[in-house]
C-alpha positions as CSV (number, residue, x, y, z in Angstrom):
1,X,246.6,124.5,-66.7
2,X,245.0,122.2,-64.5
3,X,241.7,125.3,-64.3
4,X,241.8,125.5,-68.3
5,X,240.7,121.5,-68.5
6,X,238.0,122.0,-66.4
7,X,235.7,124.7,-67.9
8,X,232.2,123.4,-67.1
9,X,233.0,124.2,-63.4
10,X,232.8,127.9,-64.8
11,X,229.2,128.0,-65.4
12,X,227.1,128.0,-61.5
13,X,223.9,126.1,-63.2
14,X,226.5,123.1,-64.1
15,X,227.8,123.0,-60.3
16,X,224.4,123.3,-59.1
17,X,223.1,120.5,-60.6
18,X,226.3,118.2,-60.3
19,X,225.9,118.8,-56.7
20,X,222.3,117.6,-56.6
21,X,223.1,115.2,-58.6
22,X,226.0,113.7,-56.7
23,X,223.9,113.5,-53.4
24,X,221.0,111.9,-55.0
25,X,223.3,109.0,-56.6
26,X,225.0,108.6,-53.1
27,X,221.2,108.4,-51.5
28,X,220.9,105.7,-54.1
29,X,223.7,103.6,-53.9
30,X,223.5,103.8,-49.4
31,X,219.8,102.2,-50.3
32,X,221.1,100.0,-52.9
33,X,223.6,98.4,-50.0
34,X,220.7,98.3,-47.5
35,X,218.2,96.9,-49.6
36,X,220.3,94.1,-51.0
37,X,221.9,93.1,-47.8
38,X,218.4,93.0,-46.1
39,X,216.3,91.6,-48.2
40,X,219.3,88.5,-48.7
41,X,219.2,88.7,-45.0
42,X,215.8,87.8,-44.8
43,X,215.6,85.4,-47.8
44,X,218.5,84.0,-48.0
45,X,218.0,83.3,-52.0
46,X,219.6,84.8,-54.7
47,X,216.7,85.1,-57.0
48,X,215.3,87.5,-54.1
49,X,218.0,89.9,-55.2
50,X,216.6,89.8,-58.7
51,X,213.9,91.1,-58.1
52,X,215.0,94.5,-56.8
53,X,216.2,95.5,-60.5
54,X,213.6,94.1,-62.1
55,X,210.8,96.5,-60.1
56,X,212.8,99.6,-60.6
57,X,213.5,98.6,-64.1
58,X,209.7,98.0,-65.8
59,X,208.5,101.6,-64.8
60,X,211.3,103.0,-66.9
61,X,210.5,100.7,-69.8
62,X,206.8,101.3,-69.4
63,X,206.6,105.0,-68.8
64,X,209.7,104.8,-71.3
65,X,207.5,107.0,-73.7
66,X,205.6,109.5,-71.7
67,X,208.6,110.6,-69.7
68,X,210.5,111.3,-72.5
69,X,207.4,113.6,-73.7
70,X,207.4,115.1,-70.6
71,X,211.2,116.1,-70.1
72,X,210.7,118.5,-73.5
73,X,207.6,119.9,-72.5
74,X,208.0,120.8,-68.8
75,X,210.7,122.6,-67.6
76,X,213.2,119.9,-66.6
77,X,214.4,121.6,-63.1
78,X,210.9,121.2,-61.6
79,X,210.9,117.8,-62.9
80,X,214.3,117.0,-61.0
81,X,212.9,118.7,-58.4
82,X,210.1,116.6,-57.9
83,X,211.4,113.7,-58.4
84,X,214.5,114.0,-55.9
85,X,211.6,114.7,-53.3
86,X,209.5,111.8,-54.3
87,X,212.5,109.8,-53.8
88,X,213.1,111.2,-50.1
89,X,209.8,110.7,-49.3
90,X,210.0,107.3,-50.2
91,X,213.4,106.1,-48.5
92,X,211.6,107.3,-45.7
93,X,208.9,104.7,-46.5
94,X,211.9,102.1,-46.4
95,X,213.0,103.2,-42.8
96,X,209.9,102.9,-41.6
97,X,209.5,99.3,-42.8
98,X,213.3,98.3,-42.0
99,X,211.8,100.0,-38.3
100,X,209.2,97.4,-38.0
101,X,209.3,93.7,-35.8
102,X,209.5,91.9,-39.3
103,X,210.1,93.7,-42.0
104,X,208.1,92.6,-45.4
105,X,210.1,91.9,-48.4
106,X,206.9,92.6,-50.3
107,X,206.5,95.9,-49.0
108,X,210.4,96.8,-49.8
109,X,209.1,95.7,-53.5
110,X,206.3,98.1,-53.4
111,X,208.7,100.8,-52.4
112,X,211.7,100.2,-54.8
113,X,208.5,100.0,-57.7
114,X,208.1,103.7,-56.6
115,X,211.7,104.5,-56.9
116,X,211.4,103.5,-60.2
117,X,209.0,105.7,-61.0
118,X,210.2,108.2,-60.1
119,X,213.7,108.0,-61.9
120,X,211.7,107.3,-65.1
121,X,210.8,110.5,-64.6
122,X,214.1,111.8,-63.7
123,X,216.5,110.1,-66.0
124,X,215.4,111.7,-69.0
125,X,215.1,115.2,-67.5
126,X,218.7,114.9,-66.0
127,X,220.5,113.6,-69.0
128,X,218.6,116.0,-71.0
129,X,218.7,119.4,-68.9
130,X,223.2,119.0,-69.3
131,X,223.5,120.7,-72.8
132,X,221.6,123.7,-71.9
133,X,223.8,124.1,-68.6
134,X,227.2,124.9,-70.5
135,X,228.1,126.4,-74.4
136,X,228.6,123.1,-76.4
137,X,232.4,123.7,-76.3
138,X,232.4,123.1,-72.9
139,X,230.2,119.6,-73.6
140,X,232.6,117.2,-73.9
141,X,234.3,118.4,-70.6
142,X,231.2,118.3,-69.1
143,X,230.0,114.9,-69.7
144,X,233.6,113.9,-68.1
145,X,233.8,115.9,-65.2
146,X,230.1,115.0,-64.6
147,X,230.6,111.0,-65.2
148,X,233.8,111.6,-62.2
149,X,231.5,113.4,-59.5
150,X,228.8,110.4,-60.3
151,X,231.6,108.0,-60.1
152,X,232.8,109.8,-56.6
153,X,229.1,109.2,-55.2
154,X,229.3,105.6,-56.3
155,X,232.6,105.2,-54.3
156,X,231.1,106.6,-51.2
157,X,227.9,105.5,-51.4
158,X,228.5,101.8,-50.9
159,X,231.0,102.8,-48.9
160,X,229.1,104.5,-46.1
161,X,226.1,102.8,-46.8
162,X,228.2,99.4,-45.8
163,X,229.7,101.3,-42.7
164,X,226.0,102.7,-41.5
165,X,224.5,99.2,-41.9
166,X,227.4,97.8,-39.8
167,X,227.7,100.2,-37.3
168,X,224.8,102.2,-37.0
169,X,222.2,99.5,-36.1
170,X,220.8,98.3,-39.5
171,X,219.0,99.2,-42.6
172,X,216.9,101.9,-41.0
173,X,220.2,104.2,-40.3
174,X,221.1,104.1,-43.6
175,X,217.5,105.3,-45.2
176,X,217.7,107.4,-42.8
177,X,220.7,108.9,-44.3
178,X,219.8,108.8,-47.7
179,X,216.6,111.0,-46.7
180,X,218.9,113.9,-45.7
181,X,220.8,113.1,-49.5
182,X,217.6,113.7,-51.3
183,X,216.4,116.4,-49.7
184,X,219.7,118.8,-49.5
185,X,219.5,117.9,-53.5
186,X,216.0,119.5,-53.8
187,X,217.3,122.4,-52.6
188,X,220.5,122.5,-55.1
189,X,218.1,121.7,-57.7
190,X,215.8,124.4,-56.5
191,X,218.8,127.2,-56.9
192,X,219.1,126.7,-60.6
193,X,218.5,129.0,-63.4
194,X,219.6,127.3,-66.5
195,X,218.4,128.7,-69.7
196,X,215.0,128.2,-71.5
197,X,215.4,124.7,-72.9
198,X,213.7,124.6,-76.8
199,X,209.7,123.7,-76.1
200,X,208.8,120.6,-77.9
201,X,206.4,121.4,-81.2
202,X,203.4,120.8,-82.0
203,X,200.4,118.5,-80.5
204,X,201.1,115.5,-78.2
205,X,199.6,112.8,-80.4
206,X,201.3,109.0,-80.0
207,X,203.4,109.7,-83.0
208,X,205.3,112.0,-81.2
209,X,205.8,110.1,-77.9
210,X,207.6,107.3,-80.2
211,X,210.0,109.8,-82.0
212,X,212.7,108.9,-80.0
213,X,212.6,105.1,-80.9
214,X,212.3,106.3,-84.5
215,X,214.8,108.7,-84.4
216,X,217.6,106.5,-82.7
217,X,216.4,103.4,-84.3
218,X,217.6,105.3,-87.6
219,X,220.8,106.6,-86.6
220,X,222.6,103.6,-86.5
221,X,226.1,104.9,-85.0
222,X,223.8,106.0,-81.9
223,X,221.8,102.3,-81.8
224,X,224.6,100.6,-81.9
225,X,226.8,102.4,-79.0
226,X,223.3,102.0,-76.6
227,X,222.5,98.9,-77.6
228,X,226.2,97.6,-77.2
229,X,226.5,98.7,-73.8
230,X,222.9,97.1,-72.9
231,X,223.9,93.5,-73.7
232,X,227.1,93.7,-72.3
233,X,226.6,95.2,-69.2
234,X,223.0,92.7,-69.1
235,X,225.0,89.9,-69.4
236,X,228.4,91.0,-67.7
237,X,226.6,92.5,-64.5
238,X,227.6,91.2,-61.2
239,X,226.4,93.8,-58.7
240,X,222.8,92.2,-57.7
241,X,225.0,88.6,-56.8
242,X,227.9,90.7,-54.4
243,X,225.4,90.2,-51.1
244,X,225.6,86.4,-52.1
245,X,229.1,86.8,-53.2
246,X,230.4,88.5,-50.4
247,X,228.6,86.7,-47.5
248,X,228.7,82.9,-49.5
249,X,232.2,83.2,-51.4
250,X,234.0,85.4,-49.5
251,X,232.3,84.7,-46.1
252,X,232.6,88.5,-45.1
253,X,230.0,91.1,-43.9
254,X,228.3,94.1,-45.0
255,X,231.3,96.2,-45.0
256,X,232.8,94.4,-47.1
257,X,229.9,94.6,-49.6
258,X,230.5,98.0,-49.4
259,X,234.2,98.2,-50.1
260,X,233.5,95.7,-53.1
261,X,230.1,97.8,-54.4
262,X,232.4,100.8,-54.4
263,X,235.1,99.1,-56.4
264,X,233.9,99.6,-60.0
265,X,233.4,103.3,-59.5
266,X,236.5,103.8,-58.0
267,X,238.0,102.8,-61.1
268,X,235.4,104.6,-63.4
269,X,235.8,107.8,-61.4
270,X,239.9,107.9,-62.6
271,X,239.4,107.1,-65.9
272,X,236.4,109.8,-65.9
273,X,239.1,112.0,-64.5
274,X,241.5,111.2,-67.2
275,X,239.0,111.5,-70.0
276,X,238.8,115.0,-68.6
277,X,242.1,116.1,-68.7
278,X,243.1,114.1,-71.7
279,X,239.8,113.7,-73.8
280,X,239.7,110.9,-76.6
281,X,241.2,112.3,-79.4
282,X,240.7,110.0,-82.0
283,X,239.2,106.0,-82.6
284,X,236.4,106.4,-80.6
285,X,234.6,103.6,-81.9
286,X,237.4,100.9,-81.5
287,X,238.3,102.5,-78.3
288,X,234.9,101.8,-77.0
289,X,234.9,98.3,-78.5
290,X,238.1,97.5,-76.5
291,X,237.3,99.2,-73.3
292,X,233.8,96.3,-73.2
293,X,236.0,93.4,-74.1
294,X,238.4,94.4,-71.7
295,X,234.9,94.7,-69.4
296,X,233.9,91.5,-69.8
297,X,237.3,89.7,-69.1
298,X,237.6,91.7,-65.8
299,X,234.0,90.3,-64.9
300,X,235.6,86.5,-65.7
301,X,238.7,87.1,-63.6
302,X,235.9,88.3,-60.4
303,X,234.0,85.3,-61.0
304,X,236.9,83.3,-60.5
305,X,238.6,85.3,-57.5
306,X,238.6,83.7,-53.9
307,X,241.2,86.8,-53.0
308,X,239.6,89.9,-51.6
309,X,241.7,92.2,-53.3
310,X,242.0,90.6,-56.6
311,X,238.1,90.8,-56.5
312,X,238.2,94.5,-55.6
313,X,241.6,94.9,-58.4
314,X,239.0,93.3,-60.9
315,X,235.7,95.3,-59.8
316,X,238.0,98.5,-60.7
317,X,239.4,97.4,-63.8
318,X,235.9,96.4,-65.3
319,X,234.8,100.2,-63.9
320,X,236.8,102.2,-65.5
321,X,236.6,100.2,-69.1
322,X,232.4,101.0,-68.5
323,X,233.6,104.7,-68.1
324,X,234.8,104.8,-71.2
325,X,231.8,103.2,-73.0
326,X,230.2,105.7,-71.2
327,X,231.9,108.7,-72.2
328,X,231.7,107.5,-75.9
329,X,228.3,107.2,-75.3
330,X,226.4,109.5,-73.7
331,X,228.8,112.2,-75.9
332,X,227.2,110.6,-79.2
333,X,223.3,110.6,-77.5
334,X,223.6,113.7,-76.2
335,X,225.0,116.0,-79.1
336,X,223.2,114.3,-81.7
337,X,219.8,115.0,-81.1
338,X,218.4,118.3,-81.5
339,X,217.2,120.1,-78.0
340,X,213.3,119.8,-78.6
341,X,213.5,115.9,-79.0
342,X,216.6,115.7,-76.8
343,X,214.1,114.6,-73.5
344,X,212.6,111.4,-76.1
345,X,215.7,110.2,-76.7
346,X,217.2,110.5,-73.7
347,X,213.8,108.6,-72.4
348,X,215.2,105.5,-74.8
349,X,218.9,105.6,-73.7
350,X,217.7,105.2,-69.9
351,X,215.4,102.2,-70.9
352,X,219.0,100.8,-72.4
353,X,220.6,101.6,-69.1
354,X,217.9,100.5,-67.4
355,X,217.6,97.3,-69.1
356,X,221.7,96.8,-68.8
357,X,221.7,97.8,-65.1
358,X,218.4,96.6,-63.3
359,X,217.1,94.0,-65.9
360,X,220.7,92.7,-66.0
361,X,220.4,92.4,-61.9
362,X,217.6,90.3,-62.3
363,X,219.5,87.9,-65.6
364,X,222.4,87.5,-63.0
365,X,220.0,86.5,-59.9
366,X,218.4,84.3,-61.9
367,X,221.4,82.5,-63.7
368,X,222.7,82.7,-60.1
369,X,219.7,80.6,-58.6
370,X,219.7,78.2,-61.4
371,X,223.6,77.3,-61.9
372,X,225.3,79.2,-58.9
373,X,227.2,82.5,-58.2
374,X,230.6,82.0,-59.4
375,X,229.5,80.5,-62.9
376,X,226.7,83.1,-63.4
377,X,229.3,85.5,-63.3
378,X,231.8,84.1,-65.5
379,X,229.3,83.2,-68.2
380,X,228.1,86.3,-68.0
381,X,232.0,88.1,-69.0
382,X,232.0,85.1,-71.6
383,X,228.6,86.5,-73.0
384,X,230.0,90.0,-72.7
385,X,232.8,89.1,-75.3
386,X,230.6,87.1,-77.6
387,X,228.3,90.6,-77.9
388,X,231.6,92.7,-78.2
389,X,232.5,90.7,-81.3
390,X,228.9,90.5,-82.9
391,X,228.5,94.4,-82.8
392,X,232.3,95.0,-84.2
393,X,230.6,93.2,-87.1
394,X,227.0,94.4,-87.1
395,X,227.9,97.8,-86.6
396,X,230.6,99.6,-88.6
397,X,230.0,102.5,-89.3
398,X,230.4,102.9,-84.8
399,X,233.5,100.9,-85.2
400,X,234.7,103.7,-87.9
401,X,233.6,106.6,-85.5
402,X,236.4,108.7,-85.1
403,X,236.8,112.0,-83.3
404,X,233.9,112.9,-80.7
């Protein structure tokens, strides 16, 4: 029975890429750990921790266009091949800076700028490559077994990164480790054979690079699901203020970062679980309006925890409500748009992921700088529920969605 609800894991292509995929996430999150607990180290300002989402966030938005182009004229393997390497290559930049007598926060920019490069690139090739690895029967399965193994990498990630910093003599280890991540994911990557993807038609002119604004700018059920879960996870963010939180509120150390970074996927990655074995049904759109509200109250009840574990209770509970934004989501993206425009649009949903995830790092350092940690984190829930309510309203006709 158990077997029969997991049929992506039938098709090798599938377990190929989630492999690669999960290693490169877990390469990520170790260097998201290392970065922000070094660079606060160094600083000792939250606005400093801003700044690492807002450099891997503008290449996405600027290159927001061509990547998308890209992803449906190349074949996306090579792509995610390429880019998995560039991002080894330059974690290895990292250790050699963390290496150094005084390591320069500028130079850690530079590098995290080239990151984000290189997951422009990526982003839209990965999210794009997923229909053409199982039947669209399987899809809906897929997308939740694949939303788990990314949850299981954000788990250990943080995790391990946390546990390397502490005990394995600083930053350097843990780039180190993420090096090795990247690289066994090229070779994973490398393995795959998925089927021909549909070429995209006709001439490159600008017109085309801009059909996926046009095209989910129309479709109004797809808009507003993006759009709702890039001003509520903007505003409701609090991962770029847990170095200051953990070290300032709690007055704990980089394992503990770890524990708490790994808390919101530990709850995503049961509810992604449980969205594969018992798949939504029916409501979709109110269920995905409650699951955000119920996001944003978790992020109030964090911002007001002095208790270790009712800050890790909360971090989970706000993680597995995102899953299922997610789920509704990247379903509704994904199947909608036919497979030679498929690469554009997933090129805009990753700007609205970018902008929710690493533009919303940079609102909550700033906020955090100006009025302090704990209340830039529960104005942020606060602002997550005031966007919950506006959308319910502005968009119906994703509040009437139904069955995925």
């Amino acid at each position: 029975m158990w077997y029969g609800r997991a049929q992506a894991f039938r098709h090798r292509d599938f377990n190929l890429f989630q492999g690669a995929r999960l290693l490169s996430v877990l390469g990520m999150q170790m260097l998201s750990v290392a970065v922000g607990w070094q660079i606060y180290s160094i600083t000792g300002r939250p606005i400093d921790l801003a700044w690492v989402g807002l450099v891997q966030f503008l290449p996405a938005f600027c290159l927001s266009p061509v990547t998308g182009q890209i992803a449906d004229r190349f074949e996306r393997r090579r792509i995610l091949a390429v880019c998995h390497a560039a991002t080894g290559l330059l974690a290895g930049a990292l250790w050699e800076v963390a290496r150094s007598n005084a390591p320069r926060v500028a130079a850690i920019y530079a590098i995290l700028a080239g990151i984000g490069v290189a997951r422009a690139f990526g982003g839209p090739a990965s999210q794009s490559i997923v229909p053409t690895l199982v039947p669209v029967e399987h899809f809906g399965n897929a997308v939740a077994w694949g939303s788990s193994l990314w949850q299981t990498s954000t788990v250990l990630g943080p995790m391990l990164g946390g546990f390397v910093y502490a005990t394995g003599g600083g930053a350097a280890a843990v780039y180190a480790a993420a090096v090795c991540c990247f690289a066994a994911a090229v070779s994973l990557v490398a393995a795959m054979r998925p089927k021909g993807q549909a070429p995209s038609r006709g001439p490159a002119t600008l017109r085309s690079l801009f059909d996926g604004v046009r095209y989910v700018w129309r479709n109004q059920v797809v808009l507003g699901s993006i759009s709702l879960d890039l001003f509520a996870v903007l505003l409701g963010g609090a991962t770029a203020l847990l170095p200051a939180y953990t070290r300032d509120i709690l007055h704990m150390g980089p394992w503990a970062l770890g524990i708490l970074r790994s808390a919101p996927a530990v709850g995503a990655s049961v509810m992604a679980v449980a969205l594969a074995l018992w798949p939504i049904r029916a409501q979709a759109g109110v269920k995905m309006f409650a699951s955000v509200a119920l996001f944003g109250f978790s992020t109030i009840a964090f911002g007001l925890s002095r208790s270790v574990a009712i800050s890790v209770v909360s971090l989970a509970v706000a993680g597995a409500a995102d899953m299922v934004s997610i789920f509704v989501r990247s379903t509704l993206v994904q199947l909608a748009a036919p497979d030679e425009m498929r690469g554009r649009v997933s090129a805009v949903n990753m700007v609205f992921i970018g902008a929710s995830n690493e533009l919303g790092e940079f609102e909550s350092g700033l906020t955090a700088q100006w009025f302090g940690v704990v209340p830039a984190i529960v104005l942020g829930g606060v602002g997550t529920l005031v966007v919950v309510a506006f959308w319910a309203w502005r968009f119906p006709a994703l509040r009437r969605v139904d069955r995925l």
